[in-house]
C-alpha positions as CSV (number, residue, x, y, z in Angstrom):
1,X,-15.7,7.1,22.5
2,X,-13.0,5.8,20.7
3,X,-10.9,2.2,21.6
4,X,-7.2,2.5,22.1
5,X,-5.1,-1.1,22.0
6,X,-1.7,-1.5,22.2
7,X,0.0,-4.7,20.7
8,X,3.5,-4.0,20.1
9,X,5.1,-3.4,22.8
10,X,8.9,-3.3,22.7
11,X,11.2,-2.4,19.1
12,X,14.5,-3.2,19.0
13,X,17.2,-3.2,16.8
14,X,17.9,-6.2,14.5
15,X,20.8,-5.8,12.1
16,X,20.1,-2.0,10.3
17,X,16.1,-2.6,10.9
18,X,14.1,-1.9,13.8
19,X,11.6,-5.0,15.0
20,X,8.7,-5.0,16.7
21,X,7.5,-7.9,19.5
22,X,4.3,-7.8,19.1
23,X,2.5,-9.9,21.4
24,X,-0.5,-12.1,20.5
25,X,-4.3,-10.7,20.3
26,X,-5.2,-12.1,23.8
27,X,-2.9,-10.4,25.4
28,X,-3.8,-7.1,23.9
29,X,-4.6,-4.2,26.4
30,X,-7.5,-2.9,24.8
31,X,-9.6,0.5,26.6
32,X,-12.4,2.4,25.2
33,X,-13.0,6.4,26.2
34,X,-9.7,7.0,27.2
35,X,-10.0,10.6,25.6
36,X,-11.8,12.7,23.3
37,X,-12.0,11.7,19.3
38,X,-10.1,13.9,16.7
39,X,-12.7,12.8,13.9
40,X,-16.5,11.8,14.4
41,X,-17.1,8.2,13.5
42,X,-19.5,9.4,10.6
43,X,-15.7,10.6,9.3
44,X,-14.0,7.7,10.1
45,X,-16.5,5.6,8.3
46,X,-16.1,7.5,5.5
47,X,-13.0,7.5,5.1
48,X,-12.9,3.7,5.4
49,X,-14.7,3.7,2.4
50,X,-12.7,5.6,0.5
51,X,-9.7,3.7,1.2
52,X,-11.6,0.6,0.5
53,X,-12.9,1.7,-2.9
54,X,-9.2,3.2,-3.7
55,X,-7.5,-0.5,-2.5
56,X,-9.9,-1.8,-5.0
57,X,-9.4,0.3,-8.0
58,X,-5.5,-0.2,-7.1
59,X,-6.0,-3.9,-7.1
60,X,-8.2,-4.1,-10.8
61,X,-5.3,-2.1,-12.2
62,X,-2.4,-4.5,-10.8
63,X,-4.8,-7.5,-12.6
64,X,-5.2,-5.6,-15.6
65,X,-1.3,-5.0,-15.8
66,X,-0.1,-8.5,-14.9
67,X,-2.8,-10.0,-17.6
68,X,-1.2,-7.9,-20.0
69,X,2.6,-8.6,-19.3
70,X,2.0,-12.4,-19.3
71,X,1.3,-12.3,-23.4
């Protein structure tokens, strides 16, 4: 079953942005099996991945671009 927390409980308005109060991790209200999962966790797993490997490809590129703007 999947775990639901909830950190951030109250937004308000600071200037033209909205803020969040988020409070720290020990005082997170964290519960597990709460209600039914969209995805399996085969899914969500592999969709971790994905985002890993794309954050990584993301990341070489950034390198690669900075190295050659420095020169």
């Amino acid at each position: 079953m999947p775990t639901w927390a909830t950190w951030c409980r109250k937004a308000h308005l600071q200037g033209n942005k909205r803020e969040k109060e988020c409070a720290p991790r020990e005082e997170w209200d964290i519960v597990s099996g709460t209600h039914e999962p969209i995805i399996t966790m085969e899914q969500f797993e592999q969709v971790q991945q994905i985002r890993s490997q794309r954050r990584e490809k993301y990341r070489e590129t950034v390198e690669k671009r900075e190295i050659l703007y420095r020169t």
